[in-house]
Backbone as numpy.savetxt, mean C-alpha at the origin, in Angstrom:
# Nx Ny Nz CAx CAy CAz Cx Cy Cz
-1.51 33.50 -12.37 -0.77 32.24 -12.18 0.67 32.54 -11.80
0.93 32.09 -10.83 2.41 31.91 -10.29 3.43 31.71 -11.71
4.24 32.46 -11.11 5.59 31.95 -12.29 6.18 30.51 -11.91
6.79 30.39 -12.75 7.19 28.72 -12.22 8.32 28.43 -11.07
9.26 29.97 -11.70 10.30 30.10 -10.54 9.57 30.42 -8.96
8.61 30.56 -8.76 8.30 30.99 -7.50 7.37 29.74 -6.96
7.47 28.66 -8.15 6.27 27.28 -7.61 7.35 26.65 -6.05
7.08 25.88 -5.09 7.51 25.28 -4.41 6.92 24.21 -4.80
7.72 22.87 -4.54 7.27 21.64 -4.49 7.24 20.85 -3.09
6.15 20.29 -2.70 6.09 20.12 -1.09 5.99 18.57 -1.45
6.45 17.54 -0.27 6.85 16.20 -0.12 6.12 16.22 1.38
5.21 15.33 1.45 4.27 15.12 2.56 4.52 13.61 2.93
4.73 13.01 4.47 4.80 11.60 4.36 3.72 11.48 5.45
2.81 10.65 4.66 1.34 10.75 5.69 1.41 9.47 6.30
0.90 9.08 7.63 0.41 7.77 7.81 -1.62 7.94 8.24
-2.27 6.98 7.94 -3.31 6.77 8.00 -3.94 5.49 7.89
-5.35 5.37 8.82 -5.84 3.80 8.91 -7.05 4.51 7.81
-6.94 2.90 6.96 -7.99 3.25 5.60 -9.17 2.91 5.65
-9.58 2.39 7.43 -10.68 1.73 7.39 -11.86 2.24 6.61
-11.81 3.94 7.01 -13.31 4.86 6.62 -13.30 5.13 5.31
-12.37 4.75 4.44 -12.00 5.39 3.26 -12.04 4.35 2.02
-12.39 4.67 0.34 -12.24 4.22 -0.13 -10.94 4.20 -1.24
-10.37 4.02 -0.54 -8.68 4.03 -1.14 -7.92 5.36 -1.24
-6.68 5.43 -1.78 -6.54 6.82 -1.98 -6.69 7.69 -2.83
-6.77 7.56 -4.03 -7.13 8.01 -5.43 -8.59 8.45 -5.04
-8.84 10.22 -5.65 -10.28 10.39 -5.62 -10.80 9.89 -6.16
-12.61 9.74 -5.77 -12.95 8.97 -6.38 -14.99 9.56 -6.67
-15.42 9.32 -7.60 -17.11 10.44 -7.29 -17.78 9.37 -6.38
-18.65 9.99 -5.70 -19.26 9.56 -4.55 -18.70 8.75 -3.67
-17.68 8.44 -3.35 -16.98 7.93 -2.25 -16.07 8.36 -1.19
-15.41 8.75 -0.14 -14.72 9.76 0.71 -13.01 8.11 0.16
-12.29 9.48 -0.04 -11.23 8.79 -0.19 -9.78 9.91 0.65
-8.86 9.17 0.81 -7.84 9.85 1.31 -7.25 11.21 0.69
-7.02 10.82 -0.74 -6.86 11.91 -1.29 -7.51 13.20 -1.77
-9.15 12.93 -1.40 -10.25 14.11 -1.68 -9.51 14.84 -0.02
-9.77 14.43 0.77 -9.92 14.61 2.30 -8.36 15.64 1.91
-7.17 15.39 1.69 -5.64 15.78 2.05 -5.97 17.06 1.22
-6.25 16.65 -0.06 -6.05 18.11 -1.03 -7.40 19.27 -0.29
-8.37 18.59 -0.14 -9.27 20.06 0.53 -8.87 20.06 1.99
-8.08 20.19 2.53 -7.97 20.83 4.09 -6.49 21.37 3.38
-5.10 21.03 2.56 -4.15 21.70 1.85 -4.67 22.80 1.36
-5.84 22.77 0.26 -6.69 23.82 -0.65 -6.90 25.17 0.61
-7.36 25.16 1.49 -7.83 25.50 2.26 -6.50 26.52 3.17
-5.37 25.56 3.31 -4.13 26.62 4.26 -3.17 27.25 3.06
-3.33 27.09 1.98 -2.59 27.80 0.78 -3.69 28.44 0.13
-4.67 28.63 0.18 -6.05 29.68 -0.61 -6.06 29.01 -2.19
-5.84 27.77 -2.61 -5.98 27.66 -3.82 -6.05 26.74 -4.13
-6.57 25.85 -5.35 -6.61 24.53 -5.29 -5.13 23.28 -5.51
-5.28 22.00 -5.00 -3.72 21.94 -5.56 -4.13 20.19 -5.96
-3.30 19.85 -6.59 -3.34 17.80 -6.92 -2.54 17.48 -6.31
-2.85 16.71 -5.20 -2.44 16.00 -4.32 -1.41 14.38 -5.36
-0.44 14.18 -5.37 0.35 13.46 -6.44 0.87 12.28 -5.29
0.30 10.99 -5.26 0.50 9.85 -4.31 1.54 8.85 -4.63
2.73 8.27 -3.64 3.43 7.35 -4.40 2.57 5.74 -5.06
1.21 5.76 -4.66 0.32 4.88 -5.33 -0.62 4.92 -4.53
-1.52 3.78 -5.30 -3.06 4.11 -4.92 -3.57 2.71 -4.20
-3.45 3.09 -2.76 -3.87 2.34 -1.94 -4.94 1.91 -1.90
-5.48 0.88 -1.85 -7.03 0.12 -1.89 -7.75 0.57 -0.82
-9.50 0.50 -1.01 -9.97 0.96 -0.08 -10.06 0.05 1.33
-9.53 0.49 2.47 -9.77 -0.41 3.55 -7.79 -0.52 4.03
-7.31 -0.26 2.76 -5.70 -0.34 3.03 -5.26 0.86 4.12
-4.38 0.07 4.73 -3.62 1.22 5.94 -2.06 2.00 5.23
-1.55 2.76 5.56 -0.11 3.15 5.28 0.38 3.83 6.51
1.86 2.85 6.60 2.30 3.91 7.96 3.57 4.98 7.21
3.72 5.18 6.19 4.64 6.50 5.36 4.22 6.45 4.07
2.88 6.91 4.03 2.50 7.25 2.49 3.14 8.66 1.89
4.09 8.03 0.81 4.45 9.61 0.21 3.73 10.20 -0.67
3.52 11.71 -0.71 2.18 12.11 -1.86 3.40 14.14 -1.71
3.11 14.42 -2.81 3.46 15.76 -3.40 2.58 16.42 -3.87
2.59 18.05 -3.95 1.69 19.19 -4.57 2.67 20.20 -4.70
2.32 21.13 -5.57 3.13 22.01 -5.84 1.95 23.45 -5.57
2.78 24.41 -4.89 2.25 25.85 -4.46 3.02 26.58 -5.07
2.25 28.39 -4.86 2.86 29.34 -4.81 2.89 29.86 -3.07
2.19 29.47 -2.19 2.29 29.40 -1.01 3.66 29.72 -0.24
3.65 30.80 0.30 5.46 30.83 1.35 5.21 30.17 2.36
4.12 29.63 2.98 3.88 28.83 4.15 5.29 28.24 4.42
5.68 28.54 5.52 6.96 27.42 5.99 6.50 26.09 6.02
7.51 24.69 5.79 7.14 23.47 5.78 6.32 23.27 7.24
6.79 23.60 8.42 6.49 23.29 9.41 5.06 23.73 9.83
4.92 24.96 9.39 3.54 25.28 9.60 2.53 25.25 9.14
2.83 24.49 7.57 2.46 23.62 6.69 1.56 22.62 7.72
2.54 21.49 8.02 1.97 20.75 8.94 1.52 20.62 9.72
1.91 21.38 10.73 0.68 21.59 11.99 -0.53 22.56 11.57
-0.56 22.88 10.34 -1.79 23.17 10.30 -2.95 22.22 9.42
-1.92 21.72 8.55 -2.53 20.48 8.21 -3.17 19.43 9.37
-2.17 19.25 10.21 -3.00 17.86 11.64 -3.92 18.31 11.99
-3.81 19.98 12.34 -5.28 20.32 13.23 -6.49 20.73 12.29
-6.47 20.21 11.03 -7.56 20.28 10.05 -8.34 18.74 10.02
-7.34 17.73 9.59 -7.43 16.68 9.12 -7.94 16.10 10.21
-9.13 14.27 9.86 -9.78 13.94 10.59 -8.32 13.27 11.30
-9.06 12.54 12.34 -7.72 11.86 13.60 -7.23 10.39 13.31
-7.98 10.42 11.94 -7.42 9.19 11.52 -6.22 9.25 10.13
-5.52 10.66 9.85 -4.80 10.91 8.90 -3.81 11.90 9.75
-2.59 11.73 9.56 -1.46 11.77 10.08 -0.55 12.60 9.31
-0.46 13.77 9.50 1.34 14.13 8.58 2.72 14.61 9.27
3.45 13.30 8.75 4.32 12.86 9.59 5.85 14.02 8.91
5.47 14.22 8.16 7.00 15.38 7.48 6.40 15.55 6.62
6.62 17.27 6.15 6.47 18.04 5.33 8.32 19.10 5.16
8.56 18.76 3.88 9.62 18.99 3.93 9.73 19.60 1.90
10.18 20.55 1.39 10.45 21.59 -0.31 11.42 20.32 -0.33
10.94 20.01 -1.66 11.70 19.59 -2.57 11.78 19.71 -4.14
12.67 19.10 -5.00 13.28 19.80 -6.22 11.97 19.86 -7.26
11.49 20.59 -7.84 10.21 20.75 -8.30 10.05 19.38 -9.27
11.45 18.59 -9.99 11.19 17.44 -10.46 10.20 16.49 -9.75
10.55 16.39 -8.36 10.28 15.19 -8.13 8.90 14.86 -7.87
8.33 13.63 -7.76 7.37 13.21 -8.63 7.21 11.90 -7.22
6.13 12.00 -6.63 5.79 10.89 -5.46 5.78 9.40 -5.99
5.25 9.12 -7.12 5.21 7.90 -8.31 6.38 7.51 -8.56
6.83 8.80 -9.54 7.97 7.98 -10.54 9.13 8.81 -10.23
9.03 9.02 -9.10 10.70 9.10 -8.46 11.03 7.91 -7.50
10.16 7.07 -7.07 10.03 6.13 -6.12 10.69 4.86 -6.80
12.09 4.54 -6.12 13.24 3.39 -6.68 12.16 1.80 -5.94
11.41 2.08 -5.14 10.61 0.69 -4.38 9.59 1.00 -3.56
8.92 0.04 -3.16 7.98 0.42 -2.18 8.14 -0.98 -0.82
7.47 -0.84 0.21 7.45 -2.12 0.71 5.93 -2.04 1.35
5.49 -3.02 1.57 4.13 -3.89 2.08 4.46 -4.63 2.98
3.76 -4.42 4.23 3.26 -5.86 4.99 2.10 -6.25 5.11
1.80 -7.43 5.12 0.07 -8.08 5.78 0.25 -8.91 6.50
-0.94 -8.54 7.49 -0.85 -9.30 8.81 -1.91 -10.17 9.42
-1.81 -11.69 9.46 -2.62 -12.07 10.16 -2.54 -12.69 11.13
-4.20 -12.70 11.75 -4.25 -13.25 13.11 -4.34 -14.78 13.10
-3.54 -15.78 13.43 -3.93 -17.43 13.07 -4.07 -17.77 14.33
-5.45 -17.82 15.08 -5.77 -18.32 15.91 -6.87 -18.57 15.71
-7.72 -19.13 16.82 -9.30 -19.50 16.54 -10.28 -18.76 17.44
-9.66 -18.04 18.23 -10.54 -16.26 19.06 -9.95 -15.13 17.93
-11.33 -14.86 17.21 -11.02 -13.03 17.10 -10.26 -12.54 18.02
-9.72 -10.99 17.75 -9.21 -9.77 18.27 -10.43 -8.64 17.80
-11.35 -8.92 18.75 -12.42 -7.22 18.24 -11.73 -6.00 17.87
-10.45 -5.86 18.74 -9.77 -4.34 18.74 -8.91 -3.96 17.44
-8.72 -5.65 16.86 -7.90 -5.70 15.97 -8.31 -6.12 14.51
-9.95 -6.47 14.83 -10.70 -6.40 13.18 -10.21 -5.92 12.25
-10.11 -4.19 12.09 -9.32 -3.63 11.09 -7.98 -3.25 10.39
-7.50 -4.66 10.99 -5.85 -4.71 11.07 -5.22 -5.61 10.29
-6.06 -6.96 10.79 -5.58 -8.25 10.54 -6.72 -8.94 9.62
-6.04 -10.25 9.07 -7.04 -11.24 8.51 -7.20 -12.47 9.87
-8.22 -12.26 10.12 -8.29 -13.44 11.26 -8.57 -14.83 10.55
-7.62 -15.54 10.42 -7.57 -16.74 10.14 -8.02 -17.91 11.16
-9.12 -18.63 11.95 -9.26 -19.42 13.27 -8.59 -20.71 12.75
-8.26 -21.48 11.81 -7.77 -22.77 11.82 -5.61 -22.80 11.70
-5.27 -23.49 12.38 -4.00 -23.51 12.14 -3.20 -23.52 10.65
-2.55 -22.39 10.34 -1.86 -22.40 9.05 -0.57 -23.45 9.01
0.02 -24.14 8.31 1.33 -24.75 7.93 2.38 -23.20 7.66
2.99 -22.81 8.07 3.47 -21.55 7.87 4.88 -22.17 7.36
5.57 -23.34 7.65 7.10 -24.15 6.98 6.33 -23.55 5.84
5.08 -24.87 5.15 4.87 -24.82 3.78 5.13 -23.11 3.02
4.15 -22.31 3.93 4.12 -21.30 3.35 5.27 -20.46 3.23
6.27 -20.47 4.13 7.80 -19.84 4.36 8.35 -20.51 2.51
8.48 -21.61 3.02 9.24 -22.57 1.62 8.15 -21.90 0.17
7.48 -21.28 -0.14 6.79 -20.42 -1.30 7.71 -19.20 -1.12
7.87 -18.69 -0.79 7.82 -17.18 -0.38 9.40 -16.87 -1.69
10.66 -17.31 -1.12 11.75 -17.42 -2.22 11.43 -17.76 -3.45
10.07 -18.07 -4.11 9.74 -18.33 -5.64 9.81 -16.78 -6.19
9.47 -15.85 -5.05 8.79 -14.68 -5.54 9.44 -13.63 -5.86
10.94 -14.14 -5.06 12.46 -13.20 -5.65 12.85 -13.04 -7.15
13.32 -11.75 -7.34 13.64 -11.40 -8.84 12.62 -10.95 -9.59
13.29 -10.88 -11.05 12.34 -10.50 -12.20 11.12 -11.45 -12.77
9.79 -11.12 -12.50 9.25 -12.30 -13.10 7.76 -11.65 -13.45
6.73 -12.37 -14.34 5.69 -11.89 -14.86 5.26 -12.53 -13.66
4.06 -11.56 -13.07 3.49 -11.83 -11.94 1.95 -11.41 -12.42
1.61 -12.21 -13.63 0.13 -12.30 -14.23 -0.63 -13.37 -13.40
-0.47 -13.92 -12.78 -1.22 -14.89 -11.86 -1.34 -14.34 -10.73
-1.08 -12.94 -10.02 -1.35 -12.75 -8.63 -1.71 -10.88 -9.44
-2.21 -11.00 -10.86 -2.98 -9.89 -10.92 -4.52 -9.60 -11.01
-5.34 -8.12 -10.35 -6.64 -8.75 -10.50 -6.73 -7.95 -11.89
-7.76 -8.26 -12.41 -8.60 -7.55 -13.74 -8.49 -6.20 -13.28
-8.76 -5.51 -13.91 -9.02 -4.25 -14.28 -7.99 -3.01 -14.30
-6.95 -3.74 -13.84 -5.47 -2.75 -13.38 -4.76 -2.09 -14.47
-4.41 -0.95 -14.68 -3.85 0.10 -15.21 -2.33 -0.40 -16.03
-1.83 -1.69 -15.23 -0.57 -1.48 -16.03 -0.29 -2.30 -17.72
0.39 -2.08 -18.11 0.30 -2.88 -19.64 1.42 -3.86 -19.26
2.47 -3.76 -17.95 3.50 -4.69 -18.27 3.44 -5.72 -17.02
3.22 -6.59 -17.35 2.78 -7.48 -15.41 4.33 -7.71 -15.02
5.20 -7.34 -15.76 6.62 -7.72 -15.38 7.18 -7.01 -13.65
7.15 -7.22 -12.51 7.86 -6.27 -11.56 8.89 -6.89 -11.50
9.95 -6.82 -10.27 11.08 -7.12 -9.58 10.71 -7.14 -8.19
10.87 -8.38 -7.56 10.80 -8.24 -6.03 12.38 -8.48 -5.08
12.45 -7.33 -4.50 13.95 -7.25 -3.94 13.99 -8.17 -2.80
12.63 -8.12 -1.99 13.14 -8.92 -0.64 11.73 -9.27 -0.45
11.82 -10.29 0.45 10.38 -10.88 0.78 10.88 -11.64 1.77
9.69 -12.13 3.28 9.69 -12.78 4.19 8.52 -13.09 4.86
8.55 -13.87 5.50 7.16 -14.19 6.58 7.27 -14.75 7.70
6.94 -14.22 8.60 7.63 -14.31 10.18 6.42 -15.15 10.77
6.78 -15.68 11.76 6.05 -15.95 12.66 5.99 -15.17 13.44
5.10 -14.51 14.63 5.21 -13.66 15.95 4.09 -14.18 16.78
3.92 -15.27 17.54 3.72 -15.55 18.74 2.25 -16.07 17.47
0.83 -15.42 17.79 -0.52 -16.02 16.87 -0.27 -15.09 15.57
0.39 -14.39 15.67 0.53 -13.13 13.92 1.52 -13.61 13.37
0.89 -13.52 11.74 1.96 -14.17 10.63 2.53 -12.83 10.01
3.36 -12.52 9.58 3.48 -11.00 8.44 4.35 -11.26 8.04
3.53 -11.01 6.43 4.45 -10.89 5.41 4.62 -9.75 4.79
6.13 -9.89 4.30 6.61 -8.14 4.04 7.29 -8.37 2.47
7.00 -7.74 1.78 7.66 -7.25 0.61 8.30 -6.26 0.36
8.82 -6.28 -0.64 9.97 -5.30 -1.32 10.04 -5.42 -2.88
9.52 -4.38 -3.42 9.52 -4.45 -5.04 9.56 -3.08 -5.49
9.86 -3.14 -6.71 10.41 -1.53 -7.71 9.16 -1.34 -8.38
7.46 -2.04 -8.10 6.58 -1.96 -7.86 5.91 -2.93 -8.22
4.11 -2.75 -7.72 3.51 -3.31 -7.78 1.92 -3.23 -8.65
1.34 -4.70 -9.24 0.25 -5.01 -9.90 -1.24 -4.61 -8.84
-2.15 -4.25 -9.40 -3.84 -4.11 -8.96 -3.40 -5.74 -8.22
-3.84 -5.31 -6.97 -3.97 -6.49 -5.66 -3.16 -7.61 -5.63
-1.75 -7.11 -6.21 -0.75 -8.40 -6.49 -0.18 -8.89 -4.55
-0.23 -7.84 -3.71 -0.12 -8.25 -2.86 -0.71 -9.36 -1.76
-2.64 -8.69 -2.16 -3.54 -9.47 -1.54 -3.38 -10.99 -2.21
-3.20 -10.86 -3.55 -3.39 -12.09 -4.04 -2.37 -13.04 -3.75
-1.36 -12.54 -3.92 0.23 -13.38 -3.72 -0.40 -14.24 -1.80
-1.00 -12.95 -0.87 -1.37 -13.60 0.50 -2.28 -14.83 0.54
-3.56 -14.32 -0.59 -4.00 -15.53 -0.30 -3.84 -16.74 -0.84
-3.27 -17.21 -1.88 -2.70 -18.15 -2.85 -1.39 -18.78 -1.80
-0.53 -18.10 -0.64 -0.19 -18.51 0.27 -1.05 -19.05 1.54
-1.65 -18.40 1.45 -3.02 -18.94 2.83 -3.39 -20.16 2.18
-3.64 -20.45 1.17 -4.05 -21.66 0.50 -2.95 -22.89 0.88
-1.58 -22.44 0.38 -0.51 -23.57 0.59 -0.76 -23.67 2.08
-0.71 -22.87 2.95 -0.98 -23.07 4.67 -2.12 -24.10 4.91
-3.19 -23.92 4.54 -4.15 -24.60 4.59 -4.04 -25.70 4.12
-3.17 -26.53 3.38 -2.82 -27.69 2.62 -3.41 -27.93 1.21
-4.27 -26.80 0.87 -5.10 -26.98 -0.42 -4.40 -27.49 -1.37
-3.34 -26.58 -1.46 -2.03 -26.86 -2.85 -0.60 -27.34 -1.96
-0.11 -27.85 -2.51 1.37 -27.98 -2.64 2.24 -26.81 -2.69
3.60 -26.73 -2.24 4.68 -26.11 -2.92 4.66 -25.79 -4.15
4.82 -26.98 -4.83 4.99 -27.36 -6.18 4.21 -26.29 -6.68
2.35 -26.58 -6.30 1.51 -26.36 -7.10 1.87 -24.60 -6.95
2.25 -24.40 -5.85 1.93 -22.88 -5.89 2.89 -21.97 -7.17
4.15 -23.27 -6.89 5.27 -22.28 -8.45 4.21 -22.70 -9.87
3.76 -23.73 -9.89 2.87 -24.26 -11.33 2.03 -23.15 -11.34
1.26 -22.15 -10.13 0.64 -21.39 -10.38 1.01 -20.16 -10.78
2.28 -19.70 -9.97 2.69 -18.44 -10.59 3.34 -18.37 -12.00
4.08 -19.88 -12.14 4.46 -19.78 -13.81 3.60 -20.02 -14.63
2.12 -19.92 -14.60 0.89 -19.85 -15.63 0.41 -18.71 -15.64
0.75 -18.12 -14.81 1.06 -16.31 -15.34 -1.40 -16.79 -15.57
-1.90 -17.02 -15.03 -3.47 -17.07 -14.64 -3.77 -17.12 -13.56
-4.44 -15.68 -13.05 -5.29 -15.28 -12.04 -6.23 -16.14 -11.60
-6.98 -17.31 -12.51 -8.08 -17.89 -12.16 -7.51 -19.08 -11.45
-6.01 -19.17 -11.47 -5.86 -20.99 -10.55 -5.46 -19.96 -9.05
-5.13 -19.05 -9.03 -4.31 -18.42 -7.42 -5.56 -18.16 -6.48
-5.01 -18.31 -5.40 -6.31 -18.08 -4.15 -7.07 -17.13 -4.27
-8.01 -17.10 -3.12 -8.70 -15.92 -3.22 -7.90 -14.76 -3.11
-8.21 -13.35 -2.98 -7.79 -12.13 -2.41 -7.80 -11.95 -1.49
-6.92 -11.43 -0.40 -7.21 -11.25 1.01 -7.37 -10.16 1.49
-8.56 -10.04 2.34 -8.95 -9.06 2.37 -7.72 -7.80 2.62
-8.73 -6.35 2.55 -7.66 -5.36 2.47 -7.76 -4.94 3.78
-8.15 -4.65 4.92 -7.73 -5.23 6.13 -6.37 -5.25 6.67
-5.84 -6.34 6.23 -4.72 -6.96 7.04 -3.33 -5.97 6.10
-3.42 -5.12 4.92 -2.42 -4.50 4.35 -1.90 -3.10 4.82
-0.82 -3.18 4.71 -0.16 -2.01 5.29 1.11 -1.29 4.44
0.86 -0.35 3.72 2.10 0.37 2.85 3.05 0.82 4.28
4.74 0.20 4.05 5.41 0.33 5.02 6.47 1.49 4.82
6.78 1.54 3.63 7.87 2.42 3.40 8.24 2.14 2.00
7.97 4.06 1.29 8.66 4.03 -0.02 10.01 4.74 0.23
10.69 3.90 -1.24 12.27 4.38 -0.84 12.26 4.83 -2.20
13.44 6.09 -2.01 13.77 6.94 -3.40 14.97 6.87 -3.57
């Protein structure tokens, strides 16, 4: 075993489409991002290593700067690190910088925020090319209504109503720094900014907005929903598809 003084700590910023994959966290019997990164890594350093993710992307989720860390005894230069990593990895996983850093740091819990976008298509023709991208929505959304939600979601707040079951954290409390939703010609996207996030708080927060678009609920109703801190009144989930990890900041 390597001494500790001789460990390097490597900082990888991957982008990848999640269509083929079932999230990033390994997982038994399923091909996930992070089985795939650590065995073609295992492989250019001769040894095994834990691939350490700034979170665990859902299966079907895209990221265009996923940060993830491992620690070697490996002298591999960063650079050749990487290009030997691309010409391993399938053509749908990307490493965009490989760059030593301080053996503290920690892809998770060195990460001060993360940001998200989701994107949909609101028209009434599919995009075939763009299936695995977007939520194709065919009926016209109210996007005012849905803009006028979006500022509820600023600040500190229990965000138990846009969590699903089964999620890891004990505190539903986050902070959301910034939030918006654009119009762009038939694509809606919405982008977040938080010091993190709940099991599918994103999808859910989308579709509980797709709902106000659709006229189901009110304004009103949508704050009555997030201050009941209950999953069972907020929209459906939207699919994972249309999500995209945009950028973690440290």
């Amino acid at each position: 075993m390597a001494k500790i003084e001789s460990l390097r700590n490597i900082r990888l910023v991957v982008t990848y489409d999640g269509s083929g994959y079932h999230g990033w966290q390994r997982q038994k019997d399923h091909l996930t991002i992070q089985e795939v990164m650590e065995s073609r890594i295992s492989r250019i350093v001769a040894h095994e290593v834990k691939l350490l993710g700034s979170g665990r992307t859902d299966a079907g989720v895209h990221a265009c700067n996923q940060v993830c860390n491992f620690k070697t005894s490996s002298q591999i230069p960063c650079r050749s690190l990487q290009k030997g990593l691309n010409s391993l990895l399938p053509e749908d996983i990307y490493v965009k910088e490989a760059a030593d850093v301080p053996l503290k740091f920690h892809a998770r819990f060195s990460a001060k925020s993360k940001i998200y976008e989701y994107r949909i298509l609101n028209r009434e023709e599919p995009d075939i090319f763009l299936r695995r991208y977007v939520w194709h929505i065919p009926v016209p959304l109210n996007t005012d209504a849905m803009k006028a939600c979006v500022p509820m979601l600023l600040g500190t707040h229990d965000f138990s109503s846009f969590m699903s079951s089964g999620g890891s954290a004990k505190n539903p409390v986050r902070t959301v720094i910034r939030a918006s939703l654009e119009d762009k010609g038939p694509f809606i996207h919405f982008t977040i900014e938080a010091n993190g996030f709940l099991k599918h708080m994103v999808r859910n927060i989308v579709g509980t907005l797709v709902k106000t678009g659709l006229g189901k609920i009110s304004e009103q109703d949508f704050q009555g929903i997030f201050l009941a801190r209950d999953r069972q009144l907020a929209g459906v989930k939207a699919p994972a598809q249309g999500l995209f990890l945009v950028r973690v900041n440290y």
